[in-house]
DONU-450375 format. One record per residue (C-alpha): x negated, y, z negated; residue in one letter; residue number from 0. Coordinates in steps of 0.05 Angstrom, whole numbers, padded with zeros to 5 digits, always signed. Each point is the difference from the previous one (the first is absolute). Layout:
residues N
u: X; v: Y; w: Z; rodren: a; mifi: NUM .
...
//
This chain:
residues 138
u: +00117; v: +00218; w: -00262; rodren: x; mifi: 0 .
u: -00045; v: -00052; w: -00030; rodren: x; mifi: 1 .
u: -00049; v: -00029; w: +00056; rodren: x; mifi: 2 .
u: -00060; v: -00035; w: +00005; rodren: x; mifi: 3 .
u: -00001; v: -00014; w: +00077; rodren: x; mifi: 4 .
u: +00028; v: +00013; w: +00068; rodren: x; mifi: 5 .
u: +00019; v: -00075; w: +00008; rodren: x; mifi: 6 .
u: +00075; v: -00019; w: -00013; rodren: x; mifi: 7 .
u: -00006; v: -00018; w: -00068; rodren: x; mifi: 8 .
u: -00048; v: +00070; w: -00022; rodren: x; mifi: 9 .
u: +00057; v: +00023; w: -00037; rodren: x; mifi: 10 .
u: +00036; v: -00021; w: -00060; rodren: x; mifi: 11 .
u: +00070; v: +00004; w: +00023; rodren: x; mifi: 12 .
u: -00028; v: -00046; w: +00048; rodren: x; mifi: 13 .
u: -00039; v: -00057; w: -00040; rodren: x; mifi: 14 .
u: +00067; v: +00013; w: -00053; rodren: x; mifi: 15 .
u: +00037; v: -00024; w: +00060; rodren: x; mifi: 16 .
u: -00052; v: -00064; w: +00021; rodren: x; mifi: 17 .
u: -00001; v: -00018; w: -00074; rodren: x; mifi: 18 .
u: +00076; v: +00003; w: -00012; rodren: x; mifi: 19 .
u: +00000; v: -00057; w: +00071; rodren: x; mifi: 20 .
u: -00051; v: -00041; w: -00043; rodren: x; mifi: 21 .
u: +00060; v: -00030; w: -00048; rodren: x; mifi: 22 .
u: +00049; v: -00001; w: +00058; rodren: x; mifi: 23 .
u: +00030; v: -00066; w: +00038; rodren: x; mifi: 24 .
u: -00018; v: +00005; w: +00076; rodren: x; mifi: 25 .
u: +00062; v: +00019; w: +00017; rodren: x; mifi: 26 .
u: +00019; v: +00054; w: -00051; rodren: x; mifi: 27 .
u: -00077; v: +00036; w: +00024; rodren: x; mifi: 28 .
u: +00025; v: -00004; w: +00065; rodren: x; mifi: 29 .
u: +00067; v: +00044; w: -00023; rodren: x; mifi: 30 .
u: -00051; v: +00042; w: -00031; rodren: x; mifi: 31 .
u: -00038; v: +00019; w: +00056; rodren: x; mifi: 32 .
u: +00064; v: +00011; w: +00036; rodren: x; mifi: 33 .
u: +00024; v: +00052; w: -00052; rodren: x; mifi: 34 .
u: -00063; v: +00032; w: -00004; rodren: x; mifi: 35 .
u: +00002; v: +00015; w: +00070; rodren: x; mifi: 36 .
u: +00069; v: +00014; w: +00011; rodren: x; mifi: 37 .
u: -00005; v: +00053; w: -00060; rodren: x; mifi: 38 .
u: -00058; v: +00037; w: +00038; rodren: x; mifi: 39 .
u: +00031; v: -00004; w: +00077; rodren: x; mifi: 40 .
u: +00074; v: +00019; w: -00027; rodren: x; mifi: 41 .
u: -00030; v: +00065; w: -00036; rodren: x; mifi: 42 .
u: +00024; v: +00067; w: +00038; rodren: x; mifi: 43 .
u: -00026; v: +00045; w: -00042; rodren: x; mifi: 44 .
u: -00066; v: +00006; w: -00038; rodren: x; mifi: 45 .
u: -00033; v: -00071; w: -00009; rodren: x; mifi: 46 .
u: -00029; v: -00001; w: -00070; rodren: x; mifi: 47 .
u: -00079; v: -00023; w: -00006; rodren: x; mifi: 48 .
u: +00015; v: -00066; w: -00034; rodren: x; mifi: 49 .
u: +00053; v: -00022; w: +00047; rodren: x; mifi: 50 .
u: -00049; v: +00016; w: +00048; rodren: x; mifi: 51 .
u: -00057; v: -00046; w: -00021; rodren: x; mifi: 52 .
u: +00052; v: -00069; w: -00015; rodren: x; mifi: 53 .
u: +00027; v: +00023; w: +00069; rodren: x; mifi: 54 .
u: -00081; v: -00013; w: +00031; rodren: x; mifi: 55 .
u: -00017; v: -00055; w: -00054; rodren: x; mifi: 56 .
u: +00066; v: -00043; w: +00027; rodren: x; mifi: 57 .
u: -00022; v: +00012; w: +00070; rodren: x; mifi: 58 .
u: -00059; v: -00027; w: -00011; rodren: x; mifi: 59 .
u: +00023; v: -00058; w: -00025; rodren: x; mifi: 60 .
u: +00040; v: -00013; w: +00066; rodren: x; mifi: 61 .
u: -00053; v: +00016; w: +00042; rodren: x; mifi: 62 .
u: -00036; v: -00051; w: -00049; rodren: x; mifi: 63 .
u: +00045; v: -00055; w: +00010; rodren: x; mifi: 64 .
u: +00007; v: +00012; w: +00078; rodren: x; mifi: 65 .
u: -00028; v: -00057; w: +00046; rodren: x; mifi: 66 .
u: -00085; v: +00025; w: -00002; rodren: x; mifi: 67 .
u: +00024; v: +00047; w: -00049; rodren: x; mifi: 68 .
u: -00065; v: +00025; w: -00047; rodren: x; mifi: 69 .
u: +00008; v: -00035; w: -00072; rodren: x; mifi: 70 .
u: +00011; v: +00060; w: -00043; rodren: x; mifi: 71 .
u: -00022; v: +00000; w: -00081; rodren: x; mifi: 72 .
u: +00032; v: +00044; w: -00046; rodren: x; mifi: 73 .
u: -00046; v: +00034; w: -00045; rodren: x; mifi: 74 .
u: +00046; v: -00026; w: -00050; rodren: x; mifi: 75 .
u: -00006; v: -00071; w: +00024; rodren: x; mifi: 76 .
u: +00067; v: -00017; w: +00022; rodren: x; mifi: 77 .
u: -00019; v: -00028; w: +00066; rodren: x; mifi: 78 .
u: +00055; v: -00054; w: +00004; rodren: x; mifi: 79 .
u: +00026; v: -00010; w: +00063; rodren: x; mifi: 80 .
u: +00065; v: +00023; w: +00032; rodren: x; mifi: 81 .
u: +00027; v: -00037; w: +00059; rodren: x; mifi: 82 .
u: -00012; v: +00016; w: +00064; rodren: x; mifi: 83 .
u: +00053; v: +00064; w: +00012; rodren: x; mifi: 84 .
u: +00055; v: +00010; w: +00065; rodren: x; mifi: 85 .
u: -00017; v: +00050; w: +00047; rodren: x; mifi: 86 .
u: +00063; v: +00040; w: -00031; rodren: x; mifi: 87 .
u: -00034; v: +00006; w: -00072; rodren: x; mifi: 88 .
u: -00064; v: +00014; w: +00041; rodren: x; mifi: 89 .
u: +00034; v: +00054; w: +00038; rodren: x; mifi: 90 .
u: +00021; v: +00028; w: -00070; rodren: x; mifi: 91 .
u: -00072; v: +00005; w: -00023; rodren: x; mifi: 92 .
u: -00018; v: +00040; w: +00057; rodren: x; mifi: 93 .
u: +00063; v: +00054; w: -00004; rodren: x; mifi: 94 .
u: -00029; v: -00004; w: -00082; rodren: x; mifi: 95 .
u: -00070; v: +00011; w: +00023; rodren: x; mifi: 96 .
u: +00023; v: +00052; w: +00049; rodren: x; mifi: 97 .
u: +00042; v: +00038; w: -00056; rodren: x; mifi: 98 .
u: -00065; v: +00001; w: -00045; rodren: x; mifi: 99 .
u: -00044; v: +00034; w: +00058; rodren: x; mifi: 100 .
u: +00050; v: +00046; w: +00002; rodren: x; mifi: 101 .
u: -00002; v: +00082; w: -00015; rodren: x; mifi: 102 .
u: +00048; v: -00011; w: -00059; rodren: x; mifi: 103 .
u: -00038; v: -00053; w: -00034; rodren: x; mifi: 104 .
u: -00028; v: +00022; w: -00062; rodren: x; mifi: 105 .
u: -00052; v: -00052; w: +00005; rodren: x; mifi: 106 .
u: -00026; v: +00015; w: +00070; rodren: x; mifi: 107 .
u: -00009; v: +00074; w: -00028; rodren: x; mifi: 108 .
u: -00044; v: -00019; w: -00058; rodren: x; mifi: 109 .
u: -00039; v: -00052; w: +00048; rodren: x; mifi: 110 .
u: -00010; v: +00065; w: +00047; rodren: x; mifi: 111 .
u: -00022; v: +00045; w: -00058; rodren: x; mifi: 112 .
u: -00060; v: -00058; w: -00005; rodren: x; mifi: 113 .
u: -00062; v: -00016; w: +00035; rodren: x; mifi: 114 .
u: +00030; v: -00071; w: +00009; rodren: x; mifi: 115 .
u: +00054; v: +00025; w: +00031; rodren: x; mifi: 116 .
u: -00019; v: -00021; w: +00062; rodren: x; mifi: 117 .
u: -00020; v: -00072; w: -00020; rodren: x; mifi: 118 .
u: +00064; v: -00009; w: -00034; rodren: x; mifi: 119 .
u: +00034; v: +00018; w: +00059; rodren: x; mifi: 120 .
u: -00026; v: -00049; w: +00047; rodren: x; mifi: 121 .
u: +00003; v: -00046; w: -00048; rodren: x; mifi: 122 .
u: +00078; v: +00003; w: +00009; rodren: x; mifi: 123 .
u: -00003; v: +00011; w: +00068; rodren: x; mifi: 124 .
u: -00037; v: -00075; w: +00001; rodren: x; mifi: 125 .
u: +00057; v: -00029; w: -00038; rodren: x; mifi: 126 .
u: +00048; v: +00042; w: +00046; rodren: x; mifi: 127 .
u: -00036; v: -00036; w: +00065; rodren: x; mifi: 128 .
u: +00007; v: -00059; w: -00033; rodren: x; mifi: 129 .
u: +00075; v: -00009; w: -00015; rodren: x; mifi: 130 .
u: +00004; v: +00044; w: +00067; rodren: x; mifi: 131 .
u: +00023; v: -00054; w: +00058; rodren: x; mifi: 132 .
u: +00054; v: -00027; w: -00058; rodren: x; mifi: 133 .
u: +00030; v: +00067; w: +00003; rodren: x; mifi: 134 .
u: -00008; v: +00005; w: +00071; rodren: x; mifi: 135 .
u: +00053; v: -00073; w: +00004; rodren: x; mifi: 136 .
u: +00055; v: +00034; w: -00044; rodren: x; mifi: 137 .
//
């Protein structure tokens, strides 16, 4: 796993995934995101590191683009906007988020096996929280 930080974007699966939304129409990134997430929440058996880190990366993106959402900026500086997402792709994020914090997920194992294991982990709690009363609605 190449990272740099516990932020969304520490990882290169994750700023591979910001940078490939740079070239993107607004509506195509927004697909993306949805993919990305769906990929992670649908998984029922192992979820693979990488998937892992798009999974948080497109969540925070959401969260991002959420009425008094935080402005988010890649490492890779693909900080174009998304529109504002529906409380169903918000719910998504969260089941996503929730299947990365999971015992399965290869990437919450290596961010145990770390001193910043803790950080990164409330660091997707805090995007969790913040999609939170969207998935609450659906």
């Amino acid at each position: 796993m190449g990272t740099w930080g516990t932020n969304p974007f520490g990882g290169d699966a994750a700023a591979d995934f910001a940078a490939s939304l740079a070239g993107l129409p607004e509506n195509r990134r927004l697909f993306a995101v949805r993919t990305a997430l769906a990929e992670a929440a649908e998984e029922r058996r192992y979820l693979e590191a990488p998937e892992g880190e798009v999974a948080v990366a497109a969540a925070a993106l959401l969260a991002a683009a959420r009425p008094g959402g935080a402005p988010v900026a890649p490492a890779c500086g693909s900080g174009r906007a998304i529109p504002e997402p529906s409380d169903e792709l918000a719910g998504l994020a969260v089941h996503a988020l929730d299947r990365v914090l999971a015992p399965d997920s290869e990437l919450a194992e290596l961010w145990d096996e770390s001193d910043a294991g803790p950080e990164w982990r409330a660091s997707v709690v805090g995007l969790r929280t913040a999609l939170g009363p969207a998935a609450e609605r659906v």
